[in-house]
PDB file of N, CA, C and O in Angstrom:
ATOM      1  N   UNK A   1       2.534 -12.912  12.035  1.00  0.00           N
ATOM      2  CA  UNK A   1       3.708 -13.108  11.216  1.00  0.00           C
ATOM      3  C   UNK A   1       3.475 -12.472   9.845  1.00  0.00           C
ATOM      4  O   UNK A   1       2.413 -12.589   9.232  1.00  0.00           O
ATOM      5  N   UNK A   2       4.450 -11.848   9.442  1.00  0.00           N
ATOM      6  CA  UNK A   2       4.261 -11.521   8.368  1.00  0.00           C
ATOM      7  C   UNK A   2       4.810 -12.097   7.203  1.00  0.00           C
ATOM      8  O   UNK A   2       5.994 -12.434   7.209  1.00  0.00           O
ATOM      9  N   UNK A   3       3.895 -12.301   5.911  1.00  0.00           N
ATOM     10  CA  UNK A   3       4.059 -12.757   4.747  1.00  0.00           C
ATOM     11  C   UNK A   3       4.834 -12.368   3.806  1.00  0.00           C
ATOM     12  O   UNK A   3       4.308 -11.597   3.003  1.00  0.00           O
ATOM     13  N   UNK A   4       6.275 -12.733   3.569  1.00  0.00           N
ATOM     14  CA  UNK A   4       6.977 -11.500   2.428  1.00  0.00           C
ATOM     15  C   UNK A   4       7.047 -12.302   1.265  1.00  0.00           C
ATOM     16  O   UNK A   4       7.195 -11.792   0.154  1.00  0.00           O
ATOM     17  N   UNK A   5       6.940 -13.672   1.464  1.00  0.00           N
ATOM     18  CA  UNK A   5       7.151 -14.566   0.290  1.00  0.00           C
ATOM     19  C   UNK A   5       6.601 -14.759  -0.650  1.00  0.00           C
ATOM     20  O   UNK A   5       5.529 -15.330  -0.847  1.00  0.00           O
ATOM     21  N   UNK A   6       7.755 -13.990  -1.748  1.00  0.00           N
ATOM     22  CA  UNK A   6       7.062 -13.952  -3.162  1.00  0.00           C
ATOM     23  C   UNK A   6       6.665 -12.428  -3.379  1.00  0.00           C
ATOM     24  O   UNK A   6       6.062 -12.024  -4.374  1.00  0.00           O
ATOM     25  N   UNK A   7       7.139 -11.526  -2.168  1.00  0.00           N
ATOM     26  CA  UNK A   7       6.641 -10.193  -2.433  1.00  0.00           C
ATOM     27  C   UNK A   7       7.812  -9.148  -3.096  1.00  0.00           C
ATOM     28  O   UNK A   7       9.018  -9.274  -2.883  1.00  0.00           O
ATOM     29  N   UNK A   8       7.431  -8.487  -3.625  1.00  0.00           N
ATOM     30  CA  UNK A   8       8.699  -7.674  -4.003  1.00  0.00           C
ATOM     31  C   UNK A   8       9.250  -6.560  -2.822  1.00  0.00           C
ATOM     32  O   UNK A   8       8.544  -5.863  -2.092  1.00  0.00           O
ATOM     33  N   UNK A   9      10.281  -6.604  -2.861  1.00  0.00           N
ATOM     34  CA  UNK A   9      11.127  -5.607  -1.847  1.00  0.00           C
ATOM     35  C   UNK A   9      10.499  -4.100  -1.525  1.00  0.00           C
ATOM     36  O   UNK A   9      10.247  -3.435  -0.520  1.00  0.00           O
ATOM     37  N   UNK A  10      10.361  -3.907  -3.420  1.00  0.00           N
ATOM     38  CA  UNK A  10      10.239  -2.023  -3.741  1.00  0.00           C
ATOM     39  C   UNK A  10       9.308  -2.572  -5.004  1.00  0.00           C
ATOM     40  O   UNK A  10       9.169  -3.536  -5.756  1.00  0.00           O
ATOM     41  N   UNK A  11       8.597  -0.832  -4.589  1.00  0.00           N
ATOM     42  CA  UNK A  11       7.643  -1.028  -5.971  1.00  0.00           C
ATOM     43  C   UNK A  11       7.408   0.423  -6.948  1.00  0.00           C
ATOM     44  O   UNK A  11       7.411   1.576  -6.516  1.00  0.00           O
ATOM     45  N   UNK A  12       7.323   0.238  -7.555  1.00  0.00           N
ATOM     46  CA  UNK A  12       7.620   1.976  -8.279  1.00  0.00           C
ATOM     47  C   UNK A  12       6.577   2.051  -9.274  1.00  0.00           C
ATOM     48  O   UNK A  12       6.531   1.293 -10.243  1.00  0.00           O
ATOM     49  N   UNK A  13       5.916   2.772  -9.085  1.00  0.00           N
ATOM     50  CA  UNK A  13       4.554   2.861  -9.756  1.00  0.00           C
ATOM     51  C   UNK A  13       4.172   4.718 -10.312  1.00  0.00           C
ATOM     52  O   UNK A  13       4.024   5.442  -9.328  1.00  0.00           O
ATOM     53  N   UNK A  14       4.066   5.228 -11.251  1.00  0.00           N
ATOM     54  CA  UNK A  14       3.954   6.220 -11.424  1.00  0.00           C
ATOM     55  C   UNK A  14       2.039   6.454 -11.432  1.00  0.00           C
ATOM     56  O   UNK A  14       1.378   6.002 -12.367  1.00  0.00           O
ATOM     57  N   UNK A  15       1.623   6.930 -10.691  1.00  0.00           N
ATOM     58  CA  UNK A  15       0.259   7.172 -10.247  1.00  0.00           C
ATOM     59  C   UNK A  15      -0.205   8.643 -11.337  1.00  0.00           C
ATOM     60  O   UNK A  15       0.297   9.765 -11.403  1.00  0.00           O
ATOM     61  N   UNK A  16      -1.126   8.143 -11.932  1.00  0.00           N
ATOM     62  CA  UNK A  16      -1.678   9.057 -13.004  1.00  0.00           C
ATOM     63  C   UNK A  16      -2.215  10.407 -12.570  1.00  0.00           C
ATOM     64  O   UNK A  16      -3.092  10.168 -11.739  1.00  0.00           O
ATOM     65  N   UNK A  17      -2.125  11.387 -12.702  1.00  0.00           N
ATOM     66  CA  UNK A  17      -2.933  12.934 -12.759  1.00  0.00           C
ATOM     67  C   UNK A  17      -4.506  12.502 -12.449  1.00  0.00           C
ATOM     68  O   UNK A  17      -5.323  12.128 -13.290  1.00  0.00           O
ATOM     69  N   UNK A  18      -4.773  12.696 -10.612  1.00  0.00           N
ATOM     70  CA  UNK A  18      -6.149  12.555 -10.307  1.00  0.00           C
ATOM     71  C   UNK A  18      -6.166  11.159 -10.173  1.00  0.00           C
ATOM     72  O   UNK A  18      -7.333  10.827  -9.963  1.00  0.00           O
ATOM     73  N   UNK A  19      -5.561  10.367 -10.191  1.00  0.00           N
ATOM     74  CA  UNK A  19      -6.000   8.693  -9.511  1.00  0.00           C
ATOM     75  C   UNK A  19      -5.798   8.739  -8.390  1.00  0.00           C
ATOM     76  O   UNK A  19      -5.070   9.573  -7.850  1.00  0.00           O
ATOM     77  N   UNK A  20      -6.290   8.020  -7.941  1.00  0.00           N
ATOM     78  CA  UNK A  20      -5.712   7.686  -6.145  1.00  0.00           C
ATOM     79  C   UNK A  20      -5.730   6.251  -6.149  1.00  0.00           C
ATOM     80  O   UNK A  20      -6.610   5.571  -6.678  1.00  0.00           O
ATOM     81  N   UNK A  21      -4.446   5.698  -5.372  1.00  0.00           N
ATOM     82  CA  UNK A  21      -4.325   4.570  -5.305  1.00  0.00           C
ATOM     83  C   UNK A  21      -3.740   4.154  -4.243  1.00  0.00           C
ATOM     84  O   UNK A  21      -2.743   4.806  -3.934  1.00  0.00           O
ATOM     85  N   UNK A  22      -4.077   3.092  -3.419  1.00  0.00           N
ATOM     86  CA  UNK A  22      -4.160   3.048  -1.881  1.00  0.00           C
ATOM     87  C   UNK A  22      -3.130   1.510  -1.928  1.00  0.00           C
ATOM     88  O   UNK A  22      -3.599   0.500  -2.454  1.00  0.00           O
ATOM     89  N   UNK A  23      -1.869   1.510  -1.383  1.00  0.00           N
ATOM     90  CA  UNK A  23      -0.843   1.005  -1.639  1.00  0.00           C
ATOM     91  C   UNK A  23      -0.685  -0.106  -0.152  1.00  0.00           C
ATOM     92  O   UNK A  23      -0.833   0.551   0.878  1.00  0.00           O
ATOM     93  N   UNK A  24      -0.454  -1.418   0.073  1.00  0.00           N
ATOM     94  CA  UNK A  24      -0.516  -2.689   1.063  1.00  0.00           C
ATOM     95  C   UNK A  24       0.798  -2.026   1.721  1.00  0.00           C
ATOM     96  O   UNK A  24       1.874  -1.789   1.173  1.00  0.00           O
ATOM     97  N   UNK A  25       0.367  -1.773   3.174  1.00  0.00           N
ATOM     98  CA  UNK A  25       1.675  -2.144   4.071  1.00  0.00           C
ATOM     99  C   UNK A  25       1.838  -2.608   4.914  1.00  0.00           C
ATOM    100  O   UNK A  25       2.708  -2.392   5.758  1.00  0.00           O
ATOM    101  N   UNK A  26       0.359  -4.001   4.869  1.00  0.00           N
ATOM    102  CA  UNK A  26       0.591  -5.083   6.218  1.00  0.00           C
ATOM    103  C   UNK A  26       1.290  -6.399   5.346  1.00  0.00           C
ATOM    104  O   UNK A  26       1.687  -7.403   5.939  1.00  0.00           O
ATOM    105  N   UNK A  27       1.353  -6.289   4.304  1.00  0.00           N
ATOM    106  CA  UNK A  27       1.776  -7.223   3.285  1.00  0.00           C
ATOM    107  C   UNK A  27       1.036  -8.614   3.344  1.00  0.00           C
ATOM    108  O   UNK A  27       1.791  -9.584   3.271  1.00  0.00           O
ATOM    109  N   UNK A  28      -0.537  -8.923   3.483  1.00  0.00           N
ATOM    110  CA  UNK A  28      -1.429  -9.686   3.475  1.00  0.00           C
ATOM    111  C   UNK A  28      -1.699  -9.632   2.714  1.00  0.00           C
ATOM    112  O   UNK A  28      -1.612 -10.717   2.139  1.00  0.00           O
ATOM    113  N   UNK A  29      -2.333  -8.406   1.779  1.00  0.00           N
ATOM    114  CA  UNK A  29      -3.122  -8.388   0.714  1.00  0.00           C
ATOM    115  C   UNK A  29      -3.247  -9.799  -0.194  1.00  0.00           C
ATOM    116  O   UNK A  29      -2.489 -10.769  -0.235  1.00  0.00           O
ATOM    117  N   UNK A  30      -4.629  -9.499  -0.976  1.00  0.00           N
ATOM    118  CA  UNK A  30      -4.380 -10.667  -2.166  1.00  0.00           C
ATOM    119  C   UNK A  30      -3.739 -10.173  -3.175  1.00  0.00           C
ATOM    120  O   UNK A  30      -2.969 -10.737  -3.952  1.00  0.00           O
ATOM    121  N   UNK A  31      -4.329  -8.346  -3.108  1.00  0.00           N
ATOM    122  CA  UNK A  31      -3.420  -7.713  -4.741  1.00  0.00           C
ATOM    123  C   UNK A  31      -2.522  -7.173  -4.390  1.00  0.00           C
ATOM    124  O   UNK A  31      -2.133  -6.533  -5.368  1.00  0.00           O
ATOM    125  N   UNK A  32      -1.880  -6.991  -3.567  1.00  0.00           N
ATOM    126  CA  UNK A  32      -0.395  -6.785  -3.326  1.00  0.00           C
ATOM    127  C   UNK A  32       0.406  -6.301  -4.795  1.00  0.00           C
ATOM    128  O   UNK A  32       0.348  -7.023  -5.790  1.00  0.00           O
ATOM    129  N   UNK A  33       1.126  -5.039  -4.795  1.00  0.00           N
ATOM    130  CA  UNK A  33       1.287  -4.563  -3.798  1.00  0.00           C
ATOM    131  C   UNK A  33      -0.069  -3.518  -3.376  1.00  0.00           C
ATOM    132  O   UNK A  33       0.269  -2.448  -2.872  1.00  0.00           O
ATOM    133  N   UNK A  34      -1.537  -3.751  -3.544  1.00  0.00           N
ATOM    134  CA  UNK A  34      -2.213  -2.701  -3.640  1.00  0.00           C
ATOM    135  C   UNK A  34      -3.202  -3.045  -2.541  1.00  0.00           C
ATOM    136  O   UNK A  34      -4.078  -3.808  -2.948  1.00  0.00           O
ATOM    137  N   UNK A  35      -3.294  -2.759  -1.481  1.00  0.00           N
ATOM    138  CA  UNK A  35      -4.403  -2.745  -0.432  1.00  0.00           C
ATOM    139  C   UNK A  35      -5.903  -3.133  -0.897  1.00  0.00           C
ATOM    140  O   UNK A  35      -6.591  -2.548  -1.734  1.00  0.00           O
ATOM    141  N   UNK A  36      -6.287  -4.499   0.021  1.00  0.00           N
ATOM    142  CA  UNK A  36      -7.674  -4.970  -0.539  1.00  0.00           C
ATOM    143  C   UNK A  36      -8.321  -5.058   0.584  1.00  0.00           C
ATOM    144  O   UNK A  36      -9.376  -5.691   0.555  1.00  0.00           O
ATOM    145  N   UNK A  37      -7.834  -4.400   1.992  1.00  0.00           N
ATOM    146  CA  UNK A  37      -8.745  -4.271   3.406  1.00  0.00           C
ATOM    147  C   UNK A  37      -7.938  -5.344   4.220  1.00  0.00           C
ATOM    148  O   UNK A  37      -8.125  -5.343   5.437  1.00  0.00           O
ATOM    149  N   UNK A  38      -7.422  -5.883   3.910  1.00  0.00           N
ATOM    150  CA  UNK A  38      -7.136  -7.416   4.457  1.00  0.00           C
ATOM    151  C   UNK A  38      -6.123  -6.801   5.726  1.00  0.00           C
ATOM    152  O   UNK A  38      -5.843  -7.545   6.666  1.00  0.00           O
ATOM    153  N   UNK A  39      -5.612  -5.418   5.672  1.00  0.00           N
ATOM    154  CA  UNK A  39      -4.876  -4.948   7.085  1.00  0.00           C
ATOM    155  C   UNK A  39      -5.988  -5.461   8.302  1.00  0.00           C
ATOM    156  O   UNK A  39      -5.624  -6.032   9.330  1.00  0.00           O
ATOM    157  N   UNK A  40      -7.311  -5.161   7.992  1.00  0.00           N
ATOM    158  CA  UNK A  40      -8.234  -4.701   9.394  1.00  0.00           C
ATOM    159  C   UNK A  40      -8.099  -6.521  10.047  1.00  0.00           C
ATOM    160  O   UNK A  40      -7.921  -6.693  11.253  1.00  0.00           O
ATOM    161  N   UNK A  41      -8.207  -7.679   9.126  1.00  0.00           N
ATOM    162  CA  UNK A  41      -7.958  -8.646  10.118  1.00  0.00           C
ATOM    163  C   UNK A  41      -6.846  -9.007  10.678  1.00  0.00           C
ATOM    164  O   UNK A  41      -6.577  -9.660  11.685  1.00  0.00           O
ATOM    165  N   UNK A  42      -6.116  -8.376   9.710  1.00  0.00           N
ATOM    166  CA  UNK A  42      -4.590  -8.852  10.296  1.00  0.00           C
ATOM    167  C   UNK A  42      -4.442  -7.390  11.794  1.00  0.00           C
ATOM    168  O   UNK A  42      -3.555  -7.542  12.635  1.00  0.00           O
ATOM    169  N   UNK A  43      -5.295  -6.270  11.874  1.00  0.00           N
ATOM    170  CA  UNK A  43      -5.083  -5.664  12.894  1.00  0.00           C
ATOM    171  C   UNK A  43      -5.319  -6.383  13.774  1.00  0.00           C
ATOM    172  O   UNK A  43      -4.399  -6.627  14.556  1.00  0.00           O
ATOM    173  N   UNK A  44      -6.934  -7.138  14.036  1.00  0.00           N
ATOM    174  CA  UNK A  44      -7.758  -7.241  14.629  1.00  0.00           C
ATOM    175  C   UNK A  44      -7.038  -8.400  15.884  1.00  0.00           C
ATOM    176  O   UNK A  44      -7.027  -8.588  17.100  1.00  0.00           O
ATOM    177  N   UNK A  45      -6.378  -9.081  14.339  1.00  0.00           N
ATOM    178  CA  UNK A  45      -5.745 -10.871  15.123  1.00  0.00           C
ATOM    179  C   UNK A  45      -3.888  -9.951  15.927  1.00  0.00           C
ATOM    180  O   UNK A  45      -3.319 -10.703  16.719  1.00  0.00           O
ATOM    181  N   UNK A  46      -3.380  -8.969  15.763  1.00  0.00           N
ATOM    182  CA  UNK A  46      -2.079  -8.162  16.316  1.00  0.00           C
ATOM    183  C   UNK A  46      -2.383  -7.402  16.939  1.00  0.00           C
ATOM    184  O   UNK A  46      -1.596  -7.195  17.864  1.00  0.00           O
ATOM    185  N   UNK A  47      -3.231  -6.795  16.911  1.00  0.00           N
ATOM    186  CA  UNK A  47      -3.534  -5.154  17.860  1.00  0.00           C
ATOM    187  C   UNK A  47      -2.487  -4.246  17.022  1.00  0.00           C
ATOM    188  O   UNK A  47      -1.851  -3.388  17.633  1.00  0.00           O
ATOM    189  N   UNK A  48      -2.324  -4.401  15.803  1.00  0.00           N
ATOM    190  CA  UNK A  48      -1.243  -3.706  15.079  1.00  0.00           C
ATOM    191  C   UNK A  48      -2.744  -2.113  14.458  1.00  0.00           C
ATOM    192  O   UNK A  48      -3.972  -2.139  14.536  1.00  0.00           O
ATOM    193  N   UNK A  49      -2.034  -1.291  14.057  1.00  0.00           N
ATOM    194  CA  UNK A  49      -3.229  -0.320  13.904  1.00  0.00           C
ATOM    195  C   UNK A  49      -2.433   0.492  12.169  1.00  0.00           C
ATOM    196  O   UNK A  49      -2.229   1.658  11.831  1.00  0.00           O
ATOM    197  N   UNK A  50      -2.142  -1.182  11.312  1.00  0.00           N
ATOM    198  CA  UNK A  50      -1.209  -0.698  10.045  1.00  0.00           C
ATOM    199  C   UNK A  50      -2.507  -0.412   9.306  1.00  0.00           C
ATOM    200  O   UNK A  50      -3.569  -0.958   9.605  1.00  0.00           O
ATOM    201  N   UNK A  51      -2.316   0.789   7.977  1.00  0.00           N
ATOM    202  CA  UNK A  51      -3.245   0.717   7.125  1.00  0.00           C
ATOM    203  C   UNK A  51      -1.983   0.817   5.779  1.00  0.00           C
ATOM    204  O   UNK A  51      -0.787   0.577   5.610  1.00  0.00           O
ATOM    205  N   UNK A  52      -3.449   1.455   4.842  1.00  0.00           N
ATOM    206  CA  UNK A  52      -2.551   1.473   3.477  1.00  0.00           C
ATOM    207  C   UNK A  52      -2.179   2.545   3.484  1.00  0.00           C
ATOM    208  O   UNK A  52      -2.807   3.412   4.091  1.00  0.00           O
ATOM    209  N   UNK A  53      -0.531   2.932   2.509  1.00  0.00           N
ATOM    210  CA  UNK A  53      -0.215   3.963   2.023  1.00  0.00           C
ATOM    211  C   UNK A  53      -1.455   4.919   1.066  1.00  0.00           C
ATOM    212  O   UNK A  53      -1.609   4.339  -0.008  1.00  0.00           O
ATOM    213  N   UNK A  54      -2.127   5.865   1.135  1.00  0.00           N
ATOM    214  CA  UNK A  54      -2.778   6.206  -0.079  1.00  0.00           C
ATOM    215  C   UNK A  54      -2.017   7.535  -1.000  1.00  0.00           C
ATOM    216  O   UNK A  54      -1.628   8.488  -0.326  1.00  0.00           O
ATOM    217  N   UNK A  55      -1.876   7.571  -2.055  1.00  0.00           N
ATOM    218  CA  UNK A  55      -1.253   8.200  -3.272  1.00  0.00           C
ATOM    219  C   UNK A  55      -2.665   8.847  -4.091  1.00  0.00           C
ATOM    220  O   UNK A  55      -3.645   8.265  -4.555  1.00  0.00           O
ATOM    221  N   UNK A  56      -2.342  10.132  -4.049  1.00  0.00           N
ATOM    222  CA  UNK A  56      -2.819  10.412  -5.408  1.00  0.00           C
ATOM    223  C   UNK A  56      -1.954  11.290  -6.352  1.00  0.00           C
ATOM    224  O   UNK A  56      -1.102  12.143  -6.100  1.00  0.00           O
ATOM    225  N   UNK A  57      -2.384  10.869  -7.374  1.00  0.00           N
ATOM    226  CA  UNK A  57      -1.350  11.272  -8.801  1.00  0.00           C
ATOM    227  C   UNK A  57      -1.685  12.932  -9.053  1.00  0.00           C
ATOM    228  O   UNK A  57      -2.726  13.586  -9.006  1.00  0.00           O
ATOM    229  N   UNK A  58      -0.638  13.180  -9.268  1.00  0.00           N
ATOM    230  CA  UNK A  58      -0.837  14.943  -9.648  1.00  0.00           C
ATOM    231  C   UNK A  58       0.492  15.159 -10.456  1.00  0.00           C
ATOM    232  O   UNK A  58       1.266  14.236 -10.713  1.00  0.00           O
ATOM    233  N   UNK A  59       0.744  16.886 -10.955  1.00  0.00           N
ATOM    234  CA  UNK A  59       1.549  17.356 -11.349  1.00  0.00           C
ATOM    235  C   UNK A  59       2.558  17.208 -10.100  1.00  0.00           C
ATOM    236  O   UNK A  59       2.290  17.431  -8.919  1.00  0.00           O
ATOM    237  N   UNK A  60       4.100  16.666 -10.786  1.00  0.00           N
ATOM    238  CA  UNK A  60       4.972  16.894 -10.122  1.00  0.00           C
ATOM    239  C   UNK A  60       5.266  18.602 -10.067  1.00  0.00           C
ATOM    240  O   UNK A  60       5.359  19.340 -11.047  1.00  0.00           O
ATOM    241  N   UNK A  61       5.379  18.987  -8.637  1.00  0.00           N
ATOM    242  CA  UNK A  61       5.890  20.828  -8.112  1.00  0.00           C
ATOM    243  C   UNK A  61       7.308  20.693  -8.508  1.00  0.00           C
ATOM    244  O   UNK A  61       8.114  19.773  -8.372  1.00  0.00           O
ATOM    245  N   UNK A  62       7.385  21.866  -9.033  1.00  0.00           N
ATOM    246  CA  UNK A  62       8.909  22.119  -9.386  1.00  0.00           C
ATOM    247  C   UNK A  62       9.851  22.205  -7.930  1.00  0.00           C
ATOM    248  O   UNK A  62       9.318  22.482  -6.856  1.00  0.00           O
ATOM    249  N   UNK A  63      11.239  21.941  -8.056  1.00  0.00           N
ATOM    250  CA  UNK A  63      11.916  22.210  -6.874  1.00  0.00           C
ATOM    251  C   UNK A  63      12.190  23.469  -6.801  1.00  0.00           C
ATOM    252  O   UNK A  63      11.577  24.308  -7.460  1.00  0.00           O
ATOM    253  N   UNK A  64      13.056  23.722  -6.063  1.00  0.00           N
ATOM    254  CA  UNK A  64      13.298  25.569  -5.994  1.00  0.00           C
ATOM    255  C   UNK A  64      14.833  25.555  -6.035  1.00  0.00           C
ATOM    256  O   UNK A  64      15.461  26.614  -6.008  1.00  0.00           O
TER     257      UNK A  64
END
């Protein structure tokens, strides 16, 4: 079952030039919204095979 309570819907985070930041999308986490491993038990106990979003921050590319 999944946990949404108390979670936010959307999250909007502008990720810095060269960070990487690895984002929850089994929605277990403790730091929510930010991935702390906690997918692999919640795989383990579903046979679900969710991980985290990962982001890294760079120059936005111009459009064309």
């Amino acid at each position: 079952m999944i946990n949404t309570k108390e979670r936010p819907d959307r999250h909007s985070e502008t990720v810095p030039d060269g960070k990487t930041v690895a984002f929850c999308r089994c929605w277990q986490s403790g730091k929510f919204p930010y991935c702390d491993g906690t997918h692999r038990t919640v795989n383990a106990e579903t046979g679900d095979s969710v991980g985290p979003v990962i982001v890294k921050g760079g120059a936005a590319e111009a459009a064309n």
